[in-house]
Every structure is written in C-alpha cells, then in structure tokens.
N, C-alpha and C positions, 0 to 999 in steps of 0.2 A: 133626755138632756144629759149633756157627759161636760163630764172639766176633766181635764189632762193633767200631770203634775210629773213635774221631770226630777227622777229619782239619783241623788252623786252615788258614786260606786262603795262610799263606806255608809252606808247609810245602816241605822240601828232600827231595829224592832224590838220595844220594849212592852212584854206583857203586864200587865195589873193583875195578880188573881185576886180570887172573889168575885162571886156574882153577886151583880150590883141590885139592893132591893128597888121594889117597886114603887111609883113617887105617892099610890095610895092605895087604898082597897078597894076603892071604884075599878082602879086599871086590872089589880090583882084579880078580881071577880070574872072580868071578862075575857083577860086572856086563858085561866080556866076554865070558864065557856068553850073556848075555840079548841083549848085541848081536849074536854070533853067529846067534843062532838068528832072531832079529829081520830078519837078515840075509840069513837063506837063507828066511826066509818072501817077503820083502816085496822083496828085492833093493837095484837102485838108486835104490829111489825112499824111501833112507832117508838124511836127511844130517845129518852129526853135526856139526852149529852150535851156535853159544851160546847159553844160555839164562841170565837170571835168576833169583837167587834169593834170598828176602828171608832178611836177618841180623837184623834189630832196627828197632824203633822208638819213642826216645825224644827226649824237647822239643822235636819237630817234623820232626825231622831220620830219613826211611825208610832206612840202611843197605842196601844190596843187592850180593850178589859176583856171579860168573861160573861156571856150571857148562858142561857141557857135552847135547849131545843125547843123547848113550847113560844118560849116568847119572841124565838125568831119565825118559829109557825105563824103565832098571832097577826103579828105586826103585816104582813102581805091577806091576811084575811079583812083583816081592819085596818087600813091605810089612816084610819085620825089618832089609832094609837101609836105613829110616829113621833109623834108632838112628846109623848110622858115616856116611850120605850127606847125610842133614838137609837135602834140597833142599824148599824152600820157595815155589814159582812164583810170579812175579807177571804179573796180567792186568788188564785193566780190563773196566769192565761199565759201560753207560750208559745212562740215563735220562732218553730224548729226547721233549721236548715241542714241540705246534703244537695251536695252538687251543685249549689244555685238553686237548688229547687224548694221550695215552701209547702208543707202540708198541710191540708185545711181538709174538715171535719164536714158532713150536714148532719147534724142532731135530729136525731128519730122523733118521728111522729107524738110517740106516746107523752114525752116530755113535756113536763110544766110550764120549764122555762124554754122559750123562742125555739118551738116543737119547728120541725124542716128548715130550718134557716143553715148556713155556712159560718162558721167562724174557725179560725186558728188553733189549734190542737197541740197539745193538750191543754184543757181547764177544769176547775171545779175549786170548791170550798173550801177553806186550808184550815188542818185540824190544831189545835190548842198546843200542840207542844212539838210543833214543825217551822221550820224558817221557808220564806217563801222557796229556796232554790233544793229544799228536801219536799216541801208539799209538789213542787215542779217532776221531779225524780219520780214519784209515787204517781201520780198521773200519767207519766210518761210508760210507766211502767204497766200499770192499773189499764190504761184508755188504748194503751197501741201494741202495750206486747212487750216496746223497746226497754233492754235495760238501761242503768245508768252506765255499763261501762260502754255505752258506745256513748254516750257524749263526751266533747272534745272540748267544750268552755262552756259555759255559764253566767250569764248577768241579766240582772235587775233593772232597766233602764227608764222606767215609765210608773205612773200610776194610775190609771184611770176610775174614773170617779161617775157611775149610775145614780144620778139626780131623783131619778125616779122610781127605782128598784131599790135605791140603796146599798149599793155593792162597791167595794172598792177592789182593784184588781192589780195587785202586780204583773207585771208586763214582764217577761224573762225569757231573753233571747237564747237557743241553745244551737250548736254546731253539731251534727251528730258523724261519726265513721262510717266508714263503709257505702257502699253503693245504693243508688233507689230498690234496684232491684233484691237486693242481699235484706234490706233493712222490709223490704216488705214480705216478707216471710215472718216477720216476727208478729205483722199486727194480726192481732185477735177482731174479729169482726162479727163476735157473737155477744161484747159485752152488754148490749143493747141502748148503748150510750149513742152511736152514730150510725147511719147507714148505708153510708157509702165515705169513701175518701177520696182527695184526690190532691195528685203532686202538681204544682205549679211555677212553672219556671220566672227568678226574680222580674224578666224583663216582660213578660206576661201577665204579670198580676193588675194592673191598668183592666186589660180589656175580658179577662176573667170578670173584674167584678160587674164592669160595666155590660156586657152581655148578658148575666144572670141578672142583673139592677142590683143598687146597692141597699135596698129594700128586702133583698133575698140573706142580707149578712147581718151576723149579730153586730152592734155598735160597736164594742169593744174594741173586736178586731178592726173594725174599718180604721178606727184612732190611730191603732198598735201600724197599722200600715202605714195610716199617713204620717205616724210620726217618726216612720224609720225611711222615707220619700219614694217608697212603691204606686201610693197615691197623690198625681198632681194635675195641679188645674181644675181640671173642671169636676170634680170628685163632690157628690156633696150628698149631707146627713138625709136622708130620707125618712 
C-alpha cells in the first residue's frame, strides 16, 4: 500500500541527531537477538551505521532523526517491532530523462528487496549527511556509471510513502546531456545492482508496462509514473 505526497520546490529536510533510545529492554533484548544472529550469518560484512528515518512532514518542512543499522535490520525481521521502533527509511528514486527517453532498471535476482522486478533508476537508501538531490548524484553515479556533470536540472517533486515496507521515497526528476547512445557507454553493468536496462520512449511507457504487467514493477515507480501522467486510465496497482 503506497500514499503519495506532493513535495513544493523549497521544501526543507531537517535532521534530528541522536539516536533515539529504545522504549524498553524487552524491545532492546530482541533486536540484539536479530543482530546476533544477523551476525553469526553474515559475519563482518555487517556494519552498524546510521541510517535515517522519516518523523513527519508538514508545511514543507521533512523532519527526519537518526537510527541505527541493527534496528533498521530488526524491524523487517520482526514486523511487531514496528509498533516500539517506528523506523521509517528514507531513499530516493529517480526519474532520468534524455531525448524523451526514460531509463528503467530490472533488479537482479539475488536481491532482497523486489529481486527481478523493473523500476525507475537510479534508487537506494539515502545516507545521514546527503540531501535527497546529492544522495540522487551518488546513485546516479554509483548504479549507471553517469556523472553529475551530465545532468542538466534537478527536482524533488513527489514523495512516496511504502505502508508496508516502510520506506519513504523522494521522487527526483533529472534531465541528463548528451545522446542515448553517448550516455550508455558510461553504465557499468557489473555493479550487480540490475540486470539488464532498458531506454523507453515518454510515449511508450503505457504499453511497456502493460505488456510486461504492472506486477513486473516496483510500486514506487509505477506512482512516480503516474503522477507525472505517463500512466492513464486504465493503470492499476497490482
């Protein structure tokens, strides 16, 4: 389940630091459990950094505090410990144009989250001391190859809200230079993020999704489409 939220162009991101304790020693107890076990799966290639997570958002202004990496591990192992941990992530997700054309991602198999599915490229996690339109750059950078100086503008337009995941998503439309063909020379296609790409022309994106089913896409993007009116009529959440 998703809720949409339409972002004004000066809109603030205000951090909290400090990570916020826990509301008892019952919850403390268990999500040490999950980091434990997390621990002796996965060993040292687990590090427990900070992560964001959204508080609130009103008259423009996105609230956001500081969690930590275990207890945003926790909370998707133990879905009841939403109720006492309330982490709420925040990511970005972007919406990269050249020539009319749209680039959309399918996420590799091995992935946790929506493994083979299609969404909108670049996305991911946004780190503690990045604005949504530098965590955008870094991914764009990081997921395809492209630098920032081929983008030509930049905006924030949307927010979408994962009911179920708990994710909120800046939505960040970007223009990039240069030709399809120029610009895909840059993507790296060994980061093992995606496994295939593919460019889609604005007036195509209807029967892209509808051929593949929109069951084949992450939510997010399907929002980010429909609420920039690539998707209409007869479009629905699957």
């Amino acid at each position: 389940m998703l809720e949409v939220y339409r972002v004004p162009a000066n809109f603030v991101l205000r951090v909290h630091q400090g990570i916020r304790p826990y509301q008892s020693e019952s919850v403390a107890k268990k999500v040490e459990a999950i980091w434990k076990a997390e621990r002796e799966k996965k060993g040292d290639k687990l590090f427990n950094g900070e992560v964001l997570t959204f508080l609130s958002f009103v008259d423009g202004v996105v609230e956001a505090g500081i969690t930590d990496y275990k207890t945003f591990l926790a909370q998707p192992r133990d879905p009841s410990l939403y109720e006492d941990l309330g982490v709420r992530t925040l990511a970005v997700s972007g919406l990269v144009t050249v020539d009319d054309e749209i680039i959309f991602g399918k996420r590799a198999e091995h992935l946790t989250q929506h493994p083979g599915l299609w969404e909108l490229v670049p996305s991911g996690g946004m780190d503690v001391s990045n604005s949504p339109i530098d965590q955008f750059f870094l991914e764009l950078e990081e997921e395809l190859g492209i630098p920032k100086s081929r983008v030509l503008s930049t905006s924030v337009f949307l927010v979408v809200e994962d009911l179920i995941a708990h994710t909120m998503d800046f939505c960040v439309m970007a223009e990039l230079s240069g030709s399809r063909q120029e610009l895909e020379s840059f993507i790296n296609r060994h980061t093992g993020e995606y496994s295939e790409f593919k460019w889609v022309n604005s007036q195509e994106i209807q029967g892209f999704c509808e051929n593949l089913g929109f069951g084949r896409f992450v939510g997010v993007s399907l929002e980010i489409l429909n609420a920039k009116g690539f998707l209409k009529g007869t479009w629905n959440r699957e």
